[in-house]
N, CA, C and O atoms as a DFTB+ gen file, in Angstrom:
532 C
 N C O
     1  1       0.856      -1.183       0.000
     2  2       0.000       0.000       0.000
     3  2       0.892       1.232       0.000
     4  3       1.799       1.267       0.831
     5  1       0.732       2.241      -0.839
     6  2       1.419       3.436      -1.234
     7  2       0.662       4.580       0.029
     8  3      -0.516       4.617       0.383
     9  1       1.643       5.299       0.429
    10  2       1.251       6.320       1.289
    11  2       1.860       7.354       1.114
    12  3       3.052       7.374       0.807
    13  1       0.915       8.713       1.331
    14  2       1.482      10.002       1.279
    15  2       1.108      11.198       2.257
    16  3      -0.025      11.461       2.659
    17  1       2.258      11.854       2.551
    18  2       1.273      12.892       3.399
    19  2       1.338      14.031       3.515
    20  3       2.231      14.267       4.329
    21  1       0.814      15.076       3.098
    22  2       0.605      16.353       3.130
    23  2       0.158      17.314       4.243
    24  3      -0.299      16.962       5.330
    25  1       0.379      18.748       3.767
    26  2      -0.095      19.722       4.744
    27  2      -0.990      20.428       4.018
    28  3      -0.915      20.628       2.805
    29  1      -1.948      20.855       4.845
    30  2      -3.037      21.736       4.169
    31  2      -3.446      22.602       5.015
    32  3      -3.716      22.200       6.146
    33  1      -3.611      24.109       4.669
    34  2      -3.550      25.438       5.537
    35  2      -5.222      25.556       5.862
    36  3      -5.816      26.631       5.780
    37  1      -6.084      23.885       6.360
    38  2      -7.275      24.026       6.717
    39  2      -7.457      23.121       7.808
    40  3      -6.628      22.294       8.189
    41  1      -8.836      23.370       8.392
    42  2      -9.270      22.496       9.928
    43  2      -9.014      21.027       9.273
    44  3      -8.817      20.682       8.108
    45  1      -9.101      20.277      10.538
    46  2      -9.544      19.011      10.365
    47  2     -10.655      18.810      10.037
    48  3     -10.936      18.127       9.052
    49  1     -11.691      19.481      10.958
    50  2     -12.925      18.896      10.667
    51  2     -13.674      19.455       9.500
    52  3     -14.797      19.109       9.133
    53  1     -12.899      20.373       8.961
    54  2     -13.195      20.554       7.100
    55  2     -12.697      19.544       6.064
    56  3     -13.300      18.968       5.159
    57  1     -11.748      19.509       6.359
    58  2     -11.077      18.365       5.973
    59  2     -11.668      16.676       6.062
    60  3     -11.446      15.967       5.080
    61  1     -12.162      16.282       6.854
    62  2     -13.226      15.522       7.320
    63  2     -15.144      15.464       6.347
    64  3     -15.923      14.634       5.880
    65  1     -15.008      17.077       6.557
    66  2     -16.802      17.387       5.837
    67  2     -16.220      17.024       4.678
    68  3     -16.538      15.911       4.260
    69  1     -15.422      17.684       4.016
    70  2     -15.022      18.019       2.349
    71  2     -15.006      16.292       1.887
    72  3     -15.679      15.991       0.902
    73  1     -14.353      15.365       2.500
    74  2     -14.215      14.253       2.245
    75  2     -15.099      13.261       1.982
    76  3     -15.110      12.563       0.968
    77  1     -15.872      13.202       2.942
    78  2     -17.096      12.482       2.927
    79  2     -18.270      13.330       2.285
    80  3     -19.451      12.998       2.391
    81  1     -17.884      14.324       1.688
    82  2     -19.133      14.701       1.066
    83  2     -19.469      13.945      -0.436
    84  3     -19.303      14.658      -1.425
    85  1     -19.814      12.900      -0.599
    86  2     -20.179      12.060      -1.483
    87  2     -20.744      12.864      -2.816
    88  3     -20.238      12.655      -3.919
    89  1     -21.408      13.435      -2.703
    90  2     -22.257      13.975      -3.887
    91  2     -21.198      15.109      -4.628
    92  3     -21.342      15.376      -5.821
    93  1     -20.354      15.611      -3.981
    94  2     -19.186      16.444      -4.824
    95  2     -17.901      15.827      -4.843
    96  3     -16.882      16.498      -5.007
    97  1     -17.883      14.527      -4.679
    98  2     -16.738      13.829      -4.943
    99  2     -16.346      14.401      -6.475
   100  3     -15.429      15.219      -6.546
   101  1     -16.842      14.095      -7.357
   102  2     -16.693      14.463      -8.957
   103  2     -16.236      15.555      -9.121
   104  3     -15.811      15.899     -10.224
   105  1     -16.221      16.220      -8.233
   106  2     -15.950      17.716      -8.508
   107  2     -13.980      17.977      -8.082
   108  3     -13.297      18.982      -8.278
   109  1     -13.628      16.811      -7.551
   110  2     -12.550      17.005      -7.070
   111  2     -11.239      15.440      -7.689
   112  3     -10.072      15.297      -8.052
   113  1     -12.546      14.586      -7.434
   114  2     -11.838      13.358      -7.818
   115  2     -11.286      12.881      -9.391
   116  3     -12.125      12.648     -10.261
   117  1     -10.081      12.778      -9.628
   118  2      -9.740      13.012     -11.369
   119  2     -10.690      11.547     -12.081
   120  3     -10.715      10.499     -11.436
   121  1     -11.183      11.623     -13.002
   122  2     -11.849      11.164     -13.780
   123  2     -13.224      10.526     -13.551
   124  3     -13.831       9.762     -14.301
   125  1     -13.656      11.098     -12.114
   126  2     -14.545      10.556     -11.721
   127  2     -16.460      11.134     -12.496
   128  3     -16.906      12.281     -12.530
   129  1     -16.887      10.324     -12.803
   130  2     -18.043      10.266     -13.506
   131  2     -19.554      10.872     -12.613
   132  3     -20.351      11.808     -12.676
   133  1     -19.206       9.238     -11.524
   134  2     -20.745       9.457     -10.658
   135  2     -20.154       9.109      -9.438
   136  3     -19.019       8.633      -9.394
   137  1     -20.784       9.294      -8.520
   138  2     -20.241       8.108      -7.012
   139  2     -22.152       8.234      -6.698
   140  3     -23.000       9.066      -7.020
   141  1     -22.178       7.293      -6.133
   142  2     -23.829       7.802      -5.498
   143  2     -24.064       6.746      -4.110
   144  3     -24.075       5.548      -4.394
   145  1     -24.228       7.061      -2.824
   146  2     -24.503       6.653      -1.670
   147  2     -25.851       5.593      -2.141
   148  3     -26.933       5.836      -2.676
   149  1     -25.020       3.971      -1.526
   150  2     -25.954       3.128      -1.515
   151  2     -26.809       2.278      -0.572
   152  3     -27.839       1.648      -0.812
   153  1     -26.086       2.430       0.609
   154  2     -26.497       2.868       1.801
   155  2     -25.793       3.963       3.267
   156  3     -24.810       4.678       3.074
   157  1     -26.194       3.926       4.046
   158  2     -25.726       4.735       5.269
   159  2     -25.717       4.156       6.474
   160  3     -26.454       3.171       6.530
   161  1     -25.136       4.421       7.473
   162  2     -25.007       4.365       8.846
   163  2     -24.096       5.001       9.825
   164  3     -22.883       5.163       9.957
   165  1     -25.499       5.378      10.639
   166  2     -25.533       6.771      11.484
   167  2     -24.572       7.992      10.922
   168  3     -23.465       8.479      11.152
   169  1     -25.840       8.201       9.929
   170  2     -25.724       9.122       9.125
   171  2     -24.800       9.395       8.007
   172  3     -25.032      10.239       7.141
   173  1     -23.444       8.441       8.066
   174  2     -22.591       8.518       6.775
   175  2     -22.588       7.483       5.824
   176  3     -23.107       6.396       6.076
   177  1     -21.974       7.767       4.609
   178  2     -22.133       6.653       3.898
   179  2     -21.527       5.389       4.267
   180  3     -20.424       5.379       4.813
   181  1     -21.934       4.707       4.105
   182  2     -20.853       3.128       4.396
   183  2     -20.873       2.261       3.378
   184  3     -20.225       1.236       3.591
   185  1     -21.640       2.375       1.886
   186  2     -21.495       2.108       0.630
   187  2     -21.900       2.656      -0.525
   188  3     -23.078       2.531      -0.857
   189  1     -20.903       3.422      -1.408
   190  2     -20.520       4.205      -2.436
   191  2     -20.500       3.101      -3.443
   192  3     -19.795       2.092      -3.473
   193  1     -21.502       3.549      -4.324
   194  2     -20.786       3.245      -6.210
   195  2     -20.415       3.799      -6.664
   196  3     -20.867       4.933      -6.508
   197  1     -19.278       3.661      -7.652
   198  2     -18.353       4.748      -8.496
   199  2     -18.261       4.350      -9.648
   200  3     -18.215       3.183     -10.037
   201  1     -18.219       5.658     -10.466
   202  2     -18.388       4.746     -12.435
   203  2     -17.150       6.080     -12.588
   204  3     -17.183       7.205     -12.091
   205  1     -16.148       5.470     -13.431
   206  2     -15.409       6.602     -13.665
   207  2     -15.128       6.600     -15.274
   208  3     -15.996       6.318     -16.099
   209  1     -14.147       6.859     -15.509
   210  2     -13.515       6.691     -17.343
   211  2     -13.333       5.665     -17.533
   212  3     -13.616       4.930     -16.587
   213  1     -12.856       5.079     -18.618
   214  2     -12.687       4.088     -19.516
   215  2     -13.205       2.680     -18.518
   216  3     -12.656       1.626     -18.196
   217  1     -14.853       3.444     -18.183
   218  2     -15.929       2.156     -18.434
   219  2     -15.781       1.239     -16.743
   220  3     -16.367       0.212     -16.402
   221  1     -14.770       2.091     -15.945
   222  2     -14.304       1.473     -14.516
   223  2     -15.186       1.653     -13.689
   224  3     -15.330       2.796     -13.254
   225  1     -15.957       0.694     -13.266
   226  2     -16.829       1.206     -11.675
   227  2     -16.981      -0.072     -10.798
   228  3     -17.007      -1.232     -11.209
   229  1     -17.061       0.297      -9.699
   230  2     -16.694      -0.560      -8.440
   231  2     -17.613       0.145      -7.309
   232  3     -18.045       1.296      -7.369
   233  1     -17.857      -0.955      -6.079
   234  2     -18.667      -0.270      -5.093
   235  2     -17.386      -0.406      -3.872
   236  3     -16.782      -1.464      -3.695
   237  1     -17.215       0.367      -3.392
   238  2     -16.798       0.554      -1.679
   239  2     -17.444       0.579      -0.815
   240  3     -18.525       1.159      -0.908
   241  1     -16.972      -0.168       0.640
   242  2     -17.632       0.016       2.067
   243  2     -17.039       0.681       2.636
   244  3     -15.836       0.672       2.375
   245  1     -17.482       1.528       3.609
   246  2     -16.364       2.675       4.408
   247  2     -16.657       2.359       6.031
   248  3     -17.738       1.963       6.467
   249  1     -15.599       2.590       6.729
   250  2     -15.515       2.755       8.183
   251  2     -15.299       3.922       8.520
   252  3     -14.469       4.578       7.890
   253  1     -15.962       4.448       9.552
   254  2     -15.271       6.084      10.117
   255  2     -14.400       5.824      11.417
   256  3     -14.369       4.599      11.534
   257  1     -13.584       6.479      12.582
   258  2     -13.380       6.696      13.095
   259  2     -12.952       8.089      13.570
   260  3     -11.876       8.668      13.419
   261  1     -14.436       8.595      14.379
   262  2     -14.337      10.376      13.776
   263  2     -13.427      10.454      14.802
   264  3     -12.482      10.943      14.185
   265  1     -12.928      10.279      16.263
   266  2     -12.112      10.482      17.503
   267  2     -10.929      10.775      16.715
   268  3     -10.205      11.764      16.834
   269  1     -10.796       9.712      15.813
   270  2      -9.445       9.623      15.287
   271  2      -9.018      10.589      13.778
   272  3      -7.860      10.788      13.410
   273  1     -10.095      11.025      13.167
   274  2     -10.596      11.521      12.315
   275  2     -10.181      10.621      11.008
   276  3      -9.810      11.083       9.929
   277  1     -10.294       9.537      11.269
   278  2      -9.754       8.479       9.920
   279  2     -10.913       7.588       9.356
   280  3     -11.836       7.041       9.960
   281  1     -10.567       7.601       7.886
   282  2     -11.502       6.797       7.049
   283  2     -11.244       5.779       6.661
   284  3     -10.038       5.746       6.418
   285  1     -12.042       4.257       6.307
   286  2     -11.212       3.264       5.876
   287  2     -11.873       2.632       4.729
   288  3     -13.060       2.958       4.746
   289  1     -11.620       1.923       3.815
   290  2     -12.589       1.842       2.529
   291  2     -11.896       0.532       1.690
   292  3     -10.694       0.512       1.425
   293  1     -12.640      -0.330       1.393
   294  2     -12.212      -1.667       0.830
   295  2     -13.379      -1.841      -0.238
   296  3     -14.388      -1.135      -0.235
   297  1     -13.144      -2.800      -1.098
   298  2     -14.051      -3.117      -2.329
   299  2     -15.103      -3.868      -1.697
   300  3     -14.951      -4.546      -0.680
   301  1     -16.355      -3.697      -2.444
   302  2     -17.209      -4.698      -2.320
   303  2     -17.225      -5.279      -3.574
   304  3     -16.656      -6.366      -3.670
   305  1     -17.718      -4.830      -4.508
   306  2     -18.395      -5.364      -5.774
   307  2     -17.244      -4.571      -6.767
   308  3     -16.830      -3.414      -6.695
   309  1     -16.912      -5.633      -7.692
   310  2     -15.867      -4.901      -8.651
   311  2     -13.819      -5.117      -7.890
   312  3     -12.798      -4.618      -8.365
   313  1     -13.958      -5.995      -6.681
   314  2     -12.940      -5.766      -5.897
   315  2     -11.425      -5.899      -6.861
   316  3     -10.449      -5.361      -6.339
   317  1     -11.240      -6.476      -8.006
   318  2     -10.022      -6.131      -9.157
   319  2      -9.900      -5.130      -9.283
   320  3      -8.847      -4.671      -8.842
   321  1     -10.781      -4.262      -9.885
   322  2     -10.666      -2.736     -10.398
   323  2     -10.620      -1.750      -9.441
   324  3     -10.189      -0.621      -9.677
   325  1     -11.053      -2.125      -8.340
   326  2     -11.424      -0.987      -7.008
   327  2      -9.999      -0.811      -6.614
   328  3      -8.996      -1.363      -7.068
   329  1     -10.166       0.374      -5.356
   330  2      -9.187       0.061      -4.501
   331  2      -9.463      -0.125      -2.993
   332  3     -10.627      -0.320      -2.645
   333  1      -8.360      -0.074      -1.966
   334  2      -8.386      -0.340      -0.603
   335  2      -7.570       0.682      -0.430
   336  3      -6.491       0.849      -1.000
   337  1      -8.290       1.664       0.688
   338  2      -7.340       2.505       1.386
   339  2      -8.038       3.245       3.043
   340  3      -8.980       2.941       3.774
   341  1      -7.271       4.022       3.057
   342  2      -7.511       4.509       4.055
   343  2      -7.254       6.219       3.802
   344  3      -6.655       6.568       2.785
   345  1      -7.785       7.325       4.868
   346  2      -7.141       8.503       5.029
   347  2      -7.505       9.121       6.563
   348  3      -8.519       8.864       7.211
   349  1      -6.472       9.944       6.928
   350  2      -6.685      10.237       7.746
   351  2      -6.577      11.834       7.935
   352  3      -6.306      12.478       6.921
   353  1      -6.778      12.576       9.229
   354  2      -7.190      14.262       8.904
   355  2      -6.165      14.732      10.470
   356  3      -6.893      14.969      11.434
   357  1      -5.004      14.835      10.683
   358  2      -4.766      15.154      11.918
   359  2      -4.733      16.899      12.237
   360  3      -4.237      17.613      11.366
   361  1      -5.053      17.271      12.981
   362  2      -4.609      19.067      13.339
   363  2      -3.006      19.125      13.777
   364  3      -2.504      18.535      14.734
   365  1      -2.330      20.001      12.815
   366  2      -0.938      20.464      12.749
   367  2      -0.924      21.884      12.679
   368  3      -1.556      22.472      11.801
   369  1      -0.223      22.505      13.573
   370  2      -0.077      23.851      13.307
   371  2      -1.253      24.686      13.233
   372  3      -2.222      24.762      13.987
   373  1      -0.927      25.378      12.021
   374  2      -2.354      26.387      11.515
   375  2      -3.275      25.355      10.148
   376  3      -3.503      25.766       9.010
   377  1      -3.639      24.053      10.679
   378  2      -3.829      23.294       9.470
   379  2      -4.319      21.812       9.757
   380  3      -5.012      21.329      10.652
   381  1      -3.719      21.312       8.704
   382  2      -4.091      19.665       9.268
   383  2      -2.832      18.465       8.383
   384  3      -2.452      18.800       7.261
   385  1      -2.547      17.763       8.710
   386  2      -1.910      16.865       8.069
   387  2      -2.647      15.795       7.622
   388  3      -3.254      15.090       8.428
   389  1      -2.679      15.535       6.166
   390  2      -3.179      14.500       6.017
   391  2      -2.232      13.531       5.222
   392  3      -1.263      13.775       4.504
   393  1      -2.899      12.221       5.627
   394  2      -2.051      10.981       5.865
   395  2      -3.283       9.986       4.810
   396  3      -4.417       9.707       5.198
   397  1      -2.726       9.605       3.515
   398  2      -3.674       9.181       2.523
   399  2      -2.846       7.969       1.956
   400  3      -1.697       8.145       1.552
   401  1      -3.578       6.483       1.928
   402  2      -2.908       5.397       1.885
   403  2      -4.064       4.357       0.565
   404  3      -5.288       4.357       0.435
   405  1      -3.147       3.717      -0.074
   406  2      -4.217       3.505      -1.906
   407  2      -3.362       1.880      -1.924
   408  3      -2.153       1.725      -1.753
   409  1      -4.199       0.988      -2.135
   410  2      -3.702       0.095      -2.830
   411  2      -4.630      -0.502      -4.277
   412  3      -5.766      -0.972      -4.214
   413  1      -4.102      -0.394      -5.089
   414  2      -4.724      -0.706      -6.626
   415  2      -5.307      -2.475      -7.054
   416  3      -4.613      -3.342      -7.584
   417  1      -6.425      -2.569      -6.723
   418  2      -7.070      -3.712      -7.134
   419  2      -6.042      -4.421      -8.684
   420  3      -5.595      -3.788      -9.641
   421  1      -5.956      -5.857      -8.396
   422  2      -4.713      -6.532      -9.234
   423  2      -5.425      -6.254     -10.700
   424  3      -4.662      -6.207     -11.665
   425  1      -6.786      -6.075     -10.919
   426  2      -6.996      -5.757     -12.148
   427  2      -7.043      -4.929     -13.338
   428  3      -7.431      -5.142     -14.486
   429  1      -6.390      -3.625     -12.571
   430  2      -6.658      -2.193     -12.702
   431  2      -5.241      -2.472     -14.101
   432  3      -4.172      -3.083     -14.117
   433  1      -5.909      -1.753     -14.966
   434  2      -4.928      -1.173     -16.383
   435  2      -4.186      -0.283     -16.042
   436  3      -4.340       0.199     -14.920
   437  1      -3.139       0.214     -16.923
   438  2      -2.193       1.382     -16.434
   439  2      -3.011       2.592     -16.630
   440  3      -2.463       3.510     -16.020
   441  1      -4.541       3.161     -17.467
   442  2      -5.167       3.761     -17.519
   443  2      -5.748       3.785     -16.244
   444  3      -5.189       4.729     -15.687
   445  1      -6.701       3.194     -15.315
   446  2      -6.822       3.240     -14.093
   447  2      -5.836       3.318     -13.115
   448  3      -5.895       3.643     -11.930
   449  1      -5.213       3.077     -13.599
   450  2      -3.989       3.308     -12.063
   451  2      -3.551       4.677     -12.523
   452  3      -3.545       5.432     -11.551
   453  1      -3.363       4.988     -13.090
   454  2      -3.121       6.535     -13.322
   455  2      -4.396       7.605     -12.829
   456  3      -4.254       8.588     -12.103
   457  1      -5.448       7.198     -13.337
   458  2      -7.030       7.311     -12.582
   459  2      -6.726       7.658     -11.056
   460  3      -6.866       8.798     -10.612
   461  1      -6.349       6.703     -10.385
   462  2      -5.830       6.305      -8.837
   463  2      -4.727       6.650      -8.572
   464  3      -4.228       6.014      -7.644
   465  1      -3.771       7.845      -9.257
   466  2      -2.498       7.806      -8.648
   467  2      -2.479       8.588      -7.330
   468  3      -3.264       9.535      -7.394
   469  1      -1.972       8.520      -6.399
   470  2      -2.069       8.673      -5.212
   471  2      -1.753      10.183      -5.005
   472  3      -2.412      10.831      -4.191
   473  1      -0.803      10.720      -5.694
   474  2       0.024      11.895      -5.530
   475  2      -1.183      13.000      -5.910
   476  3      -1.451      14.009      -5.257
   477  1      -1.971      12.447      -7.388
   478  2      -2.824      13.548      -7.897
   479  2      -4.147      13.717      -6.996
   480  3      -4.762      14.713      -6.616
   481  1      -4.336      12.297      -6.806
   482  2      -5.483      12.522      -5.875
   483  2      -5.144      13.441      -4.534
   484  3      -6.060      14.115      -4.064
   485  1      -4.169      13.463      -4.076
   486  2      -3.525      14.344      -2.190
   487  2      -3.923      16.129      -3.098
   488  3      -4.486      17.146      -2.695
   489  1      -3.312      15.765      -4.360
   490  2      -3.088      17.479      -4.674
   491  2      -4.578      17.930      -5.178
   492  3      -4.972      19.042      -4.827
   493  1      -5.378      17.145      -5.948
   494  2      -6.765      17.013      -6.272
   495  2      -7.702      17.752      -4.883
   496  3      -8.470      18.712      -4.816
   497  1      -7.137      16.673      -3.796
   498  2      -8.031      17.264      -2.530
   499  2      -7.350      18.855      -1.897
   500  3      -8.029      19.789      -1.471
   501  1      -6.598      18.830      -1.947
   502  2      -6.020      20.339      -1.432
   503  2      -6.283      21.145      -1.960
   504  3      -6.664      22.160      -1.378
   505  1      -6.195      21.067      -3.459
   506  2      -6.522      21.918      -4.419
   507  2      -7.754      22.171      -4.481
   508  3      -7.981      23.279      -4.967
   509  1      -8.931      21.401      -4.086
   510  2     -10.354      21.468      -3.990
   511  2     -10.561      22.223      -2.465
   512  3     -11.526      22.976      -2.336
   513  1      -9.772      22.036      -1.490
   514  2      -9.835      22.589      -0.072
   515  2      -9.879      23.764       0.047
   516  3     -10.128      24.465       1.028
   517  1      -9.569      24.062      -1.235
   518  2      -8.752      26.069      -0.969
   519  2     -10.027      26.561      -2.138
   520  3      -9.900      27.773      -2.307
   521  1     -11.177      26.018      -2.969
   522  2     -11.571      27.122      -3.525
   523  2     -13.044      26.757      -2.576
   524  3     -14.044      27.303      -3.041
   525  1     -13.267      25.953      -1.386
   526  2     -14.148      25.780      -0.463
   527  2     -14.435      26.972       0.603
   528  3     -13.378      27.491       0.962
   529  1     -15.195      27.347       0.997
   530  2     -15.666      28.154       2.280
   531  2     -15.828      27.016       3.306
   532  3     -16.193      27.268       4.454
């Protein structure tokens, strides 16, 4: 599993909302199509479908641990093409560190894994953090 970790000049618990906000995933996530909440519990999602480019979609289950402010996410349906990861949101300074971890389902093309590269996605979310209120 590939890990990376950044600084970002925002809260945690923005960092946290911005993340789990399911319905503007697309707006941040590179090639992402749809995601749409397929069910919930206590109140967050805990299974996402995702359809992205060249025809890729997979469902995820998610775990929260808000104390800790960390997310955890494994394949359900589609588990080749999907991935498994985790992220987490710590408070640093005037900011937060985040700590973002990807492993690429064995089926994924070099077109999807590029889809999933870890680096674009950290800068994807920061870069989406800063034109947020």
């Amino acid at each position: 599993m590939q890990t990376v970790t950044t600084f970002v000049p925002r809260d945690a618990d923005t960092c946290w909302r911005v993340f789990t906000d399911v319905p503007r995933l697309t707006q941040w996530v590179p090639g992402l199509r749809h995601a749409e909440i397929i069910s919930k519990s206590r109140g967050m999602p805990s299974e996402v479908h995702f359809q992205f480019a060249h025809s890729l979609a997979y469902t995820l289950v998610y775990s929260y641990d808000k104390d800790k402010r960390e997310i955890r996410w494994e394949p359900k349906l589609g588990a080749r093409e999907a991935i498994t990861g985790w992220v987490r949101f710590e408070p640093f300074e005037d900011g937060t560190r985040i700590t973002y971890a990807l492993e690429h389902g064995a089926g994924r093309g070099q077109a999807e894994r590029e889809l999933g590269d870890l680096q674009k996605l950290v800068d994807a979310f920061s870069t989406w953090l800063t034109t947020i209120t």
